[in-house]
N, C-alpha and C positions, 0 to 999 in steps of 0.2 A: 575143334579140340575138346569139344564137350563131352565129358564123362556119359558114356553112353549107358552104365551100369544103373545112372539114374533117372533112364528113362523107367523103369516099370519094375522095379524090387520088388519080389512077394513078399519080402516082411515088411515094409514099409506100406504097401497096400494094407496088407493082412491086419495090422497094427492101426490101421485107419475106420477100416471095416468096424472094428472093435469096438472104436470108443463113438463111432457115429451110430450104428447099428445100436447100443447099448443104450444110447439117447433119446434114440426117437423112435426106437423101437418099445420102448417104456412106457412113453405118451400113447402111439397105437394102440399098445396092451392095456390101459386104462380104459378108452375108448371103447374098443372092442368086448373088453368083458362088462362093460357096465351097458352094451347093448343087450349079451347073450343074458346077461341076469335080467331083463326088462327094467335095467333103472334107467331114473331121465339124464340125460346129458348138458351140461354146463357148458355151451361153446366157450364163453368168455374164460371160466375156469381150465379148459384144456387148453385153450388156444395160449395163453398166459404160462399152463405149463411147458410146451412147445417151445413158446422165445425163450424159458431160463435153458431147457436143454441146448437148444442150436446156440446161444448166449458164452456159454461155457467152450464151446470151440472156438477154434480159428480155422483160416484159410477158405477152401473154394467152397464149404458147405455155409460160408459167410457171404459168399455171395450171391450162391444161389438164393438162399432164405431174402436178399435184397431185392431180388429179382421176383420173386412170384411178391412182393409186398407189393412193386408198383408195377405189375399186370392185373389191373382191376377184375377179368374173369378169371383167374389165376385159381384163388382160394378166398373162401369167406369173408367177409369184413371184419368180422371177430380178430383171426389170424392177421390179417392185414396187419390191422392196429398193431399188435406185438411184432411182428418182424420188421414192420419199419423200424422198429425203436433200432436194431439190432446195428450195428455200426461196427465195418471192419476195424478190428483194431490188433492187426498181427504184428506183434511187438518187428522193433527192425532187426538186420542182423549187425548184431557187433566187427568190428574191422575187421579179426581177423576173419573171419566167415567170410566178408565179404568177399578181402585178397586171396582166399582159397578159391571162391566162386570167379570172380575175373582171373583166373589164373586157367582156368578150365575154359573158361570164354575165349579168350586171350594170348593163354600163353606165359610164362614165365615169365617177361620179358613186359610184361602188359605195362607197368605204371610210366617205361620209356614211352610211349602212343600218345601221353599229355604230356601235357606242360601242367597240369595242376587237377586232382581229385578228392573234392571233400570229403573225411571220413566218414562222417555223422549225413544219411541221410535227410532228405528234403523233403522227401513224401514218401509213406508204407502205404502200402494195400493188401488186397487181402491176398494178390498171387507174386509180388512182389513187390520191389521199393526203388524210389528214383535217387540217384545223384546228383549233385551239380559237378560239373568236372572243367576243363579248358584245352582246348585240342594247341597243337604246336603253333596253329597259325595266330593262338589267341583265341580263336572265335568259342564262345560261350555253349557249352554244352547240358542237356538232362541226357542222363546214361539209366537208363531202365531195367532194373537185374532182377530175374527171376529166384526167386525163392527153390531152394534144393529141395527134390523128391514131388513137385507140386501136378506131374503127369501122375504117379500115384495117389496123391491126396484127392486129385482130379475124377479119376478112376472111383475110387471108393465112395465117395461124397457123391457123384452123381450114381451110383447103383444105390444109394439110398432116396435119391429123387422121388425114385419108384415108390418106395414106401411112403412118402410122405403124400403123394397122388392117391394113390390107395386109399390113404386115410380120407385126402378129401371126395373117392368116390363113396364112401361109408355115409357120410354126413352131407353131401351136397349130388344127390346125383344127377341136377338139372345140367351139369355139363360136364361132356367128358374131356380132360384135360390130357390124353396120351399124345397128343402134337404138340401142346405147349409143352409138355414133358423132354421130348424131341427135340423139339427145337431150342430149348434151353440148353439144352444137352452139347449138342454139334456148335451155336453160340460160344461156351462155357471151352469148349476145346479147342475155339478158333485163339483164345486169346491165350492160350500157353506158345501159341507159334508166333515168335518176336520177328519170323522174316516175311511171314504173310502180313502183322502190322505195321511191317515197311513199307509193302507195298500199299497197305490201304490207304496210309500217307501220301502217298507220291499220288494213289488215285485223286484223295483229296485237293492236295498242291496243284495237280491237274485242272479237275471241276473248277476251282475256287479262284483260279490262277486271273480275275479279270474283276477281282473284287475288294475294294482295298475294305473296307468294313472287317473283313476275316483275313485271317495270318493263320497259316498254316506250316508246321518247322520242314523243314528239310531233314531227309535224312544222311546217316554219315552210316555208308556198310563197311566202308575198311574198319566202321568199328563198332559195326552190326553183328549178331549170328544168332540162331534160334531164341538163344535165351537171354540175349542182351538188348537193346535197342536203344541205340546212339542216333539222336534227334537237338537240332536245334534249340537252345536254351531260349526260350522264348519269353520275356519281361511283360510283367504285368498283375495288378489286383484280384483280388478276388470279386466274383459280380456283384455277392452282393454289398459288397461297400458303397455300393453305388443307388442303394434302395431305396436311398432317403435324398438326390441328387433331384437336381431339375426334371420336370417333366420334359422336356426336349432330349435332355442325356439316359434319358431313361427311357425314353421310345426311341432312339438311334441305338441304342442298346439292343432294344427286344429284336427291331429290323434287322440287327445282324443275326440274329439267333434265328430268326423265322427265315432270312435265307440260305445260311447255312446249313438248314433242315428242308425246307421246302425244293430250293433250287437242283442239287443233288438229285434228288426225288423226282422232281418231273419234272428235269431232262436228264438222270442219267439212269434213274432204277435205282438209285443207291439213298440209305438212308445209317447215321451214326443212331445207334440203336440204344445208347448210355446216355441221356440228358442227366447225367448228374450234376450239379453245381460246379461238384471240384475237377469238371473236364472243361471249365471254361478257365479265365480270366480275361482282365480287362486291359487295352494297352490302350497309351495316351500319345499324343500327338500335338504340339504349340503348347502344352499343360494341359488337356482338356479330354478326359476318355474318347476315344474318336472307333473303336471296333473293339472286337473279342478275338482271342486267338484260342484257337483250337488245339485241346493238348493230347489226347486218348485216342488210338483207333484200332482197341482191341476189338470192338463189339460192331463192328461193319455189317448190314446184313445186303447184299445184291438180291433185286429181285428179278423177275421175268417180266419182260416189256408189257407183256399183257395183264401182268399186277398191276400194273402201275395203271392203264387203261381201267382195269376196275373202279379206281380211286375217282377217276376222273370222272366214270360213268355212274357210279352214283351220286355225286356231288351234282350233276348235271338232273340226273332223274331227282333227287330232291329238291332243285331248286325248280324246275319245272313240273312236278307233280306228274311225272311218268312211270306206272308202277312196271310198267315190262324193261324200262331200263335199271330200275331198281333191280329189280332180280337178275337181271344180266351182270350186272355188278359182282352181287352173293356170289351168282351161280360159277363166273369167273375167277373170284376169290377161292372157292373150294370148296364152298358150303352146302348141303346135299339133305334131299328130302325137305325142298321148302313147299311148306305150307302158306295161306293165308295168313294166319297164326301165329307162324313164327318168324313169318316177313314185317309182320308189326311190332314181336318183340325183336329185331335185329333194328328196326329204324330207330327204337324208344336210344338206342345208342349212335346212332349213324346221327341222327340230329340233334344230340348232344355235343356229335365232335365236329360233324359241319356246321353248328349253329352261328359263330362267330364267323366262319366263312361263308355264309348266305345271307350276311346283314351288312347292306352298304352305309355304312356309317361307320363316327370315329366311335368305339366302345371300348370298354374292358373285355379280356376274353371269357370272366363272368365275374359277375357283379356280389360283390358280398361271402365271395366263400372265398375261405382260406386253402393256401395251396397243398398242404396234405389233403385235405378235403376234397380236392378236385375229380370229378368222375366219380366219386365212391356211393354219393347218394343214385345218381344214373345207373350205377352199377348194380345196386343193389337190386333196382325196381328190376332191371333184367334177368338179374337172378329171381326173385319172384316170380315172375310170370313165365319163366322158364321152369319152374314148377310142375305147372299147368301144361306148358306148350310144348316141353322140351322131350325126351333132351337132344342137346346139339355139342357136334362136335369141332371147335374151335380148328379151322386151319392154321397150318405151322407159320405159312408166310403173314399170318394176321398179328403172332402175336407180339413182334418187336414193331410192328406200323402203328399196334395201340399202344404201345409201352410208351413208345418217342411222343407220339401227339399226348398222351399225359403228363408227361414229365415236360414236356416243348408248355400247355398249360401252366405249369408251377414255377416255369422260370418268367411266363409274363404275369402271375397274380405276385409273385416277387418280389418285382419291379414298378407294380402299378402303373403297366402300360395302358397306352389310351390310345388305338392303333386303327386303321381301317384295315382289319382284316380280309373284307372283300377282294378291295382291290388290290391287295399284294399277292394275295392266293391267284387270283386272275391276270396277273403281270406270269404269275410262277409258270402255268399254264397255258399263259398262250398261245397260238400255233402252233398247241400242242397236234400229236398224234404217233401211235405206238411205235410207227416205221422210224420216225424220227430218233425216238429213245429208242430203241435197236441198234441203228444204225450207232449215235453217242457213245452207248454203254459198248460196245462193241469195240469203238477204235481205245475208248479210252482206258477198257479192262489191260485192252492188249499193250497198251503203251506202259500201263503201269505191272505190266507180267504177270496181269492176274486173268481165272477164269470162269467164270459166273457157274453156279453148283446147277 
């Protein structure tokens, strides 16, 4: 019963176009003329200008500017710095907004479906906002409502992406980012569709279904539909309240994080592409945190079983010192016209993010840096010598595998985990091989009625 009128409104676009086009297209035109007159350019000063414009909006053009902050090839470190700061904050909608929106979900008839619906949201974001509500039987519900017109807001905010790639082809052209562009893009559009992260759910409950460490909700579709998602109400802390906890509770902690990342992964192809903080919390068990429950599954990314084999094959050529599997690795990934050269500047990262999984020992996943800080030094040296070596063009399926293992970083420097990353990576892995994960990803897409792109 969803208002169909607000799938794609040209004033509602048009009107979107305006005031983001007007934005950032101001920062460009700075940029731009202060190349054409031969003045020098102040990264830190435009980048700074940049966060107050994207700063002043709301919604999807909030979370893309989130999204290229913690993809380390993304955009500059300048920029970095300023868009991390940036934090959705799309105010909520007031009640009756609300009962206008579940009424279009729903039906007139909607608030008989519980037995009890908080007015006052429990979480905003930037494309919608959760409830707590109580279905008839009692059991505990989060009701996930979409924010009105956000397939336009969607629309407009990502044709501005364009612009803001632009601008980093102007000032950075050791890589070309038109995939990570891409692939943000189709990402960013996966998660306006509330029945595709139904099923990414059910995939999850699936994978996970043999692991008590992770909780995974159930979903409820009699009171499910595009723009709603009705999910088990799932009890628990935020992670990190638990920062400052035992080291024991603080590495049963990270374990559950590294296999509800890791195991997905290599056995099913599937990886949660959002490590943000507020997609976890903590549930307890006798008093004592005993797992994480898993709340978000807008940002699912499936990949091809032979992705996954990359992963593995270079892991393997690094830790053997085999350069022809190294490159079978890239070459596999999607990566094209390797050099010498720029096989050396692609390892200066490759043994950055396997280094803690090629060291048999209990360690931190690094020693001494803070977790916004995580990758950004590595990063940088590869943008440098991608200078010299480059350019190179980032495949699409890479750029949510580096995003997760960044952010999958920042929740164990967190935590001040102290973990043998070796051998959990090598547990993950095991008897491995592609046919395997094929096979996996296969029955379990179909079971959960999904179908790999």
């Amino acid at each position: 019963m969803t208002d169909d009128r607000e799938a794609n409104r040209f004033s509602a676009r048009a009107a979107r176009y305006a005031r983001v086009g007007t934005n950032v297209g101001g920062v460009a035109a700075r940029i731009a003329g202060a190349r054409f007159l031969g003045l020098g350019l102040d990264r830190g000063k435009n980048a700074a200008a940049l966060g107050a414009a994207l700063g002043g909006l709301k919604g999807p053009i909030m979370k893309v500017a989130q999204l290229l902050a913690t993809i380390p090839e993304a955009i500059p470190p300048e920029y970095t710095i300023e868009l991390a700061k940036l934090q959705s904050e799309a105010p909520p909608m007031g009640w009756a907004f609300v009962k206008r929106r579940m009424v279009a979900e729903l039906g007139a008839d909607w608030q008989k479906k519980f037995s009890a619906f908080e007015h006052h949201s429990a979480a905003a974001a930037s494309l919608g906002q959760v409830h707590k509500a109580r279905a008839l039987d009692g059991s505990e519900l989060a009701c996930k409502l979409q924010y009105p017109d956000m397939q336009s807001a969607v629309e407009a905010d990502l044709s501005q992406l364009q612009m803001l790639f632009a601008l980093y082809r102007r000032l950075e052209p050791a890589i070309d980012p038109s995939e990570i562009g891409r692939e943000i893009s189709d990402r960013i559009r996966e998660e306006l569709d509330y029945e595709r992260e139904a099923k990414h759910a059910a995939l999850y409950r699936n994978m996970l279904s043999d692991t008590d460490s992770i909780r995974v909700p159930g979903v409820w579709l009699d009171l499910s539909t595009k723009r709603l998602l009705t999910l088990d109400w799932l009890e628990g802390q935020r992670l990190l309240t638990h920062k400052d906890a035992s080291l024991a509770i603080r590495n049963r902690l990270a374990t559950a994080m590294f296999t509800a990342w890791w195991f997905p992964f290599s056995r099913f192809g599937v990886i949660h592409g959002d490590p943000h903080l507020g997609n976890y919390t903590v549930f307890e068990q006798d008093g004592e945190p005993r797992g994480i429950n898993l709340l978000d599954y807008g940002c699912i990314r499936i990949f091809p079983p032979a992705f996954v084999g990359g992963v593995v094959d270079l892991y393997r050529g690094l830790e053997r010192g085999d350069d022809a599997l190294i490159v079978h690795a890239y070459e596999t990934w999607g990566f094209k016209k390797l050099s010498r050269d720029l096989i050396d500047v692609l390892n200066i990262w490759a043994r950055f993010i396997y280094g803690p999984l090629l060291d048999d020992r209990v360690r931190s996943i690094a020693d001494g840096v803070k977790p916004a800080e995580y990758g950004r030094r590595e990063a940088f040296r590869v943008h440098q010598a991608l200078k010299e070596k480059g350019p190179v063009t980032v495949p699409r399926e890479f750029v949510f595998m580096d995003r997760a293992a960044i952010g999958l970083g920042g929740v164990f420097l967190h935590l001040k985990a102290e973990l043998n990353f070796f051998r959990l990576f090598n547990e993950a892995i095991e008897d491995f091989s592609i046919a395997k994960v094929a096979a996996r990803q296969q029955a379990a897409l179909a079971q959960a009625g999904l179908a790999r792109d």
